[in-house]
C-alpha positions as CSV (number, residue, x, y, z in Angstrom):
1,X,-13.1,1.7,-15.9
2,X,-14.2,0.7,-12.5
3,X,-13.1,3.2,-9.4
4,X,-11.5,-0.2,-7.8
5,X,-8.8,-0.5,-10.9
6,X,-8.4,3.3,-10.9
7,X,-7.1,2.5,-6.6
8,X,-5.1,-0.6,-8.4
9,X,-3.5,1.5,-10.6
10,X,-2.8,4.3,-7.6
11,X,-1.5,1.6,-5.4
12,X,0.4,0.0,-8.0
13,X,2.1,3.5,-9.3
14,X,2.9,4.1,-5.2
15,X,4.7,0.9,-5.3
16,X,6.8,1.1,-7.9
17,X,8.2,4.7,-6.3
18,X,8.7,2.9,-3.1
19,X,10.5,-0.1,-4.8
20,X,12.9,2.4,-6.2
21,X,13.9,3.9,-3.0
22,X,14.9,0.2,-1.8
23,X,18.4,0.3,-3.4
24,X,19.1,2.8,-0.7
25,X,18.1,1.2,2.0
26,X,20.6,-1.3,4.0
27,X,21.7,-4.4,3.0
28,X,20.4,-6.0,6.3
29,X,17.0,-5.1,5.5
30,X,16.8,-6.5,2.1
31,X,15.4,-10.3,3.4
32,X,14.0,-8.7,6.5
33,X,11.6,-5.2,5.7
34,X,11.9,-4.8,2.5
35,X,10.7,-8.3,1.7
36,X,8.1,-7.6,4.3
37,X,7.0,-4.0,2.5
38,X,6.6,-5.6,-0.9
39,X,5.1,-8.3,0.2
40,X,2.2,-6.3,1.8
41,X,2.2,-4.0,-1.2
42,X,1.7,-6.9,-3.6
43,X,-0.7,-8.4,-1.2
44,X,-3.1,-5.5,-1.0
45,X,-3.5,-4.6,-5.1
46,X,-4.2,-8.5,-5.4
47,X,-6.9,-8.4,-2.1
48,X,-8.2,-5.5,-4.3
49,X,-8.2,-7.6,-7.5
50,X,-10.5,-9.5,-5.9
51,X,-12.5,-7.1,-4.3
52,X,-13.2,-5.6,-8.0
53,X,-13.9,-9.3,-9.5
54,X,-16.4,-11.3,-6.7
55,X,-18.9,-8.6,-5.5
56,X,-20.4,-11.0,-3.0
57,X,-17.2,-10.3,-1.0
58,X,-16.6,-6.8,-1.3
59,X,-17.2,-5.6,1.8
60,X,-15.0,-7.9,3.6
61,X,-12.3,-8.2,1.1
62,X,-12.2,-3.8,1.5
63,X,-12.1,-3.9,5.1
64,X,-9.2,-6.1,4.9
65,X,-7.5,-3.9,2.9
66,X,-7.6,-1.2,4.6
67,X,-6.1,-2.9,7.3
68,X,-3.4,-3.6,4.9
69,X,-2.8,0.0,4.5
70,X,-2.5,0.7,7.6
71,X,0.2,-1.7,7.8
72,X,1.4,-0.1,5.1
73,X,1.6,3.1,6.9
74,X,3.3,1.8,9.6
75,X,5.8,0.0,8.0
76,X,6.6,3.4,5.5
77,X,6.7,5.4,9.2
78,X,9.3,3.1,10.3
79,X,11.3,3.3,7.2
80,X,11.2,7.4,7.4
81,X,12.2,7.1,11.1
82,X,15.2,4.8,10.4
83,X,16.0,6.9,7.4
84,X,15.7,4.1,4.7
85,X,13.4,7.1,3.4
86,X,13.0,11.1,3.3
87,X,10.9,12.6,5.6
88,X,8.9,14.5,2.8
89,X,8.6,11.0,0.4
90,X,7.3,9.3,3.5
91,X,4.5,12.4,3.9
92,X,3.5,12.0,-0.2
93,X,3.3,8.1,0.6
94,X,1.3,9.1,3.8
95,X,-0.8,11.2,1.6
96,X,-1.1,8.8,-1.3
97,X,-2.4,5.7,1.2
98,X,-4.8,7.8,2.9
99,X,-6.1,8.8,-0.2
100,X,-6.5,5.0,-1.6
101,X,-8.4,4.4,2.0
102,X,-11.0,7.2,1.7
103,X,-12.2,6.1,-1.7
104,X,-12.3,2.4,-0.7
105,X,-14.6,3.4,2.3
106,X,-16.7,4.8,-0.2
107,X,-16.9,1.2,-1.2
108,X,-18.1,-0.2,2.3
109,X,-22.0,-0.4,2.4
């Protein structure tokens, strides 16, 4: 098993505890940020589907993503800071993305 579908399953596994915090956040946000987290969620595993599948575009396709994460980050700050999450479940997502970053910047050549 490639280290890329190890990160897909990481990212993938953080996702789904995310998604489960959702029925707790307000019902305002559900079309808004919500829609906006999971769609950057779902984005990034399938940038890093690709990534894993067409080598000539690694690099690029990695750098991309971790742009995506930081997105990611910032959107799961906000959330803490509006209390749509707990401060410590935002600092085990904070932990968990920078985690998936450092071993796709193993990838970069």
């Amino acid at each position: 098993m490639s280290k890329l579908v190890i990160v897909i399953e990481r990212l993938t596994t953080l996702f789904e505890k995310v998604y489960k915090t959702m029925v707790n956040w307000p019902k305002r946000e559900i079309t808004g940020f919500q829609y906006m987290v999971k769609e950057k969620f779902v984005n990034t595993i399938s940038k890093i589907v690709t990534a894993d599948e067409v080598k000539s575009k690694r690099d690029f396709t990695i750098k991309d993503v971790l742009s995506d994460l930081r997105t990611l980050h910032v959107l799961m700050d906000f959330s803490s800071r509006n209390g749509f999450i707990s401060k410590p479940f935002f600092a085990d997502v904070s932990i968990e993305l920078n985690d998936i970053k450092e071993t796709l910047i193993t990838f970069i050549k």
